[in-house]
C-alpha positions as CSV (number, residue, x, y, z in Angstrom):
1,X,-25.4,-10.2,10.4
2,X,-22.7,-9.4,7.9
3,X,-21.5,-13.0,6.0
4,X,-17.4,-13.8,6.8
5,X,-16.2,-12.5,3.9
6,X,-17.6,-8.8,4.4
7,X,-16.2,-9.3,7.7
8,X,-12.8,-10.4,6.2
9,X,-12.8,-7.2,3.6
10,X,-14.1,-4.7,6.3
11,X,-11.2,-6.1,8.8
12,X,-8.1,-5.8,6.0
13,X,-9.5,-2.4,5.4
14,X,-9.1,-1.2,9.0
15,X,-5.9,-2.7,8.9
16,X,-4.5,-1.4,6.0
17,X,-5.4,1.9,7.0
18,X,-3.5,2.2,10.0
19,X,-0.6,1.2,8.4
20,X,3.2,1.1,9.7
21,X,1.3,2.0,13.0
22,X,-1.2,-1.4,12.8
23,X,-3.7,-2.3,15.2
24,X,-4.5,-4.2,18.0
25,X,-6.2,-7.3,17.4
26,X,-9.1,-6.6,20.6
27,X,-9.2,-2.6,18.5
28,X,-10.1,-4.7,15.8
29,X,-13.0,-6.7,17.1
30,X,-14.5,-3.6,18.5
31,X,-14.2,-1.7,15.7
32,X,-15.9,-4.6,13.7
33,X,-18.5,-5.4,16.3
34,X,-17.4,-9.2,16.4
35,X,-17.0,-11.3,19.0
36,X,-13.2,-11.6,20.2
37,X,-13.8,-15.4,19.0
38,X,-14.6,-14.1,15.5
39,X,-12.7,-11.4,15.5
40,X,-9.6,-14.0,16.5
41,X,-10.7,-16.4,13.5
42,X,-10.7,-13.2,11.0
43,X,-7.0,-12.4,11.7
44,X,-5.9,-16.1,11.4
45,X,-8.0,-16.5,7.8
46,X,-5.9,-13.1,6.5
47,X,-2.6,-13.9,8.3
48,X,-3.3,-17.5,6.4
49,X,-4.6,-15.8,2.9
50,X,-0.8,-13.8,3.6
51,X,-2.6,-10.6,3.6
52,X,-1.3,-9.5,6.9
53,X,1.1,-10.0,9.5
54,X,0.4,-10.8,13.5
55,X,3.4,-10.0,16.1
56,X,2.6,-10.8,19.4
57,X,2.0,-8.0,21.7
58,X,2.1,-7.2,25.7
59,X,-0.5,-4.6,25.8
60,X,-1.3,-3.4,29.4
61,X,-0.4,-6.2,31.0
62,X,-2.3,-8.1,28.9
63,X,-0.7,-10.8,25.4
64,X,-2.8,-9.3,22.1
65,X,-1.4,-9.3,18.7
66,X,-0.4,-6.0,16.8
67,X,-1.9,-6.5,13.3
68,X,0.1,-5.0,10.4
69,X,-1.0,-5.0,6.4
70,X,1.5,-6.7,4.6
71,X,0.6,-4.4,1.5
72,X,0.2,-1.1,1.8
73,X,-2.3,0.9,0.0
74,X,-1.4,3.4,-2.7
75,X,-0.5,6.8,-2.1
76,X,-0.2,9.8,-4.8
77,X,2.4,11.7,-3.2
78,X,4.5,8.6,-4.3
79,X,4.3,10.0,-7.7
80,X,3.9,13.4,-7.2
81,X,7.0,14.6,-8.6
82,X,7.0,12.6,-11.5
83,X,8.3,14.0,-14.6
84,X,5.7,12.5,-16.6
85,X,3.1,14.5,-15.1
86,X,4.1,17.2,-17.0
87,X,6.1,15.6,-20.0
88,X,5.0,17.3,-23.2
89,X,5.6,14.3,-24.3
90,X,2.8,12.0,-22.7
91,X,0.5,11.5,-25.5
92,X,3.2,9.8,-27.8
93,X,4.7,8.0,-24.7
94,X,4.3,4.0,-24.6
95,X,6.1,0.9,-24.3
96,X,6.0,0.7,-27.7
97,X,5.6,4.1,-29.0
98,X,7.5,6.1,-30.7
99,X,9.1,7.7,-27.2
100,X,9.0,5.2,-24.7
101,X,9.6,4.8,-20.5
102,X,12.3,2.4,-21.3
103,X,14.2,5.2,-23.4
104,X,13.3,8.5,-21.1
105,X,16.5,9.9,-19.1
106,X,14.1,12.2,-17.3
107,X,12.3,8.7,-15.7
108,X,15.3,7.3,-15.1
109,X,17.2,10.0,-13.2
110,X,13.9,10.4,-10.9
111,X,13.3,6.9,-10.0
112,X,17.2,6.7,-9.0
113,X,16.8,10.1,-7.3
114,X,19.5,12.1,-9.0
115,X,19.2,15.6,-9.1
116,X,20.2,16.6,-12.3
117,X,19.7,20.1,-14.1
118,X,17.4,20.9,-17.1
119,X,17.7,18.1,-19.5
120,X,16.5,18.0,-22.9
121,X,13.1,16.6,-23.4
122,X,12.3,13.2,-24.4
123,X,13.3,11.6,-27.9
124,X,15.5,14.7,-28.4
125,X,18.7,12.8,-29.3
């Protein structure tokens, strides 16, 4: 039998990847193969730890809880369009180097979301 806390990692994993949907706390169990007793303990220990969050739930007639991750996971298309992905630049880049994130108009105009037209690369001025 799998110890708690391999129960308690395996459980914020199928959590966290169902996202903004969540799941149902009896999905849960079943997915786990726990007992609806452990299974119950498992979400209070994470909701405790502030891992995730519990919303009660009518669910075919029945009261359940709807389990959501409170972080959610990291996803590459976040930074897909990053310009500094492609900055010629990237090699001399640093907080402290001699062209730095702090400085870079290209960064800054992506992370506010302005569209702006070809500007001149990095430590150009």
């Amino acid at each position: 039998m799998p110890r708690r806390n391999e129960l308690e990692y395996k459980a914020l994993t199928v959590i966290s990847n169902n996202g903004n949907d969540g799941v149902l706390q009896s999905e849960l169990w079943r997915e786990l193969d726990a007992t609806s007793r452990e299974g119950s303990r498992i979400a209070l220990k994470l909701e405790t730890k502030g891992l995730i969050l519990r919303e009660k739930e009518l669910y075919e007639g029945r009261w359940t809880y709807r389990l959501y991750p409170k972080r959610k996971p990291a996803s590459l298309n976040s930074i897909i369009d990053s310009p500094c992905l492609m900055c010629p630049n990237d090699a001399r880049c640093g907080a402290w180097g001699p062209i730095s994130p702090h400085e870079c108009r290209m960064l800054t105009a992506w992370i506010l979301g302005i569209d702006q037209p070809e500007m001149e690369e990095p430590g150009e001025d």
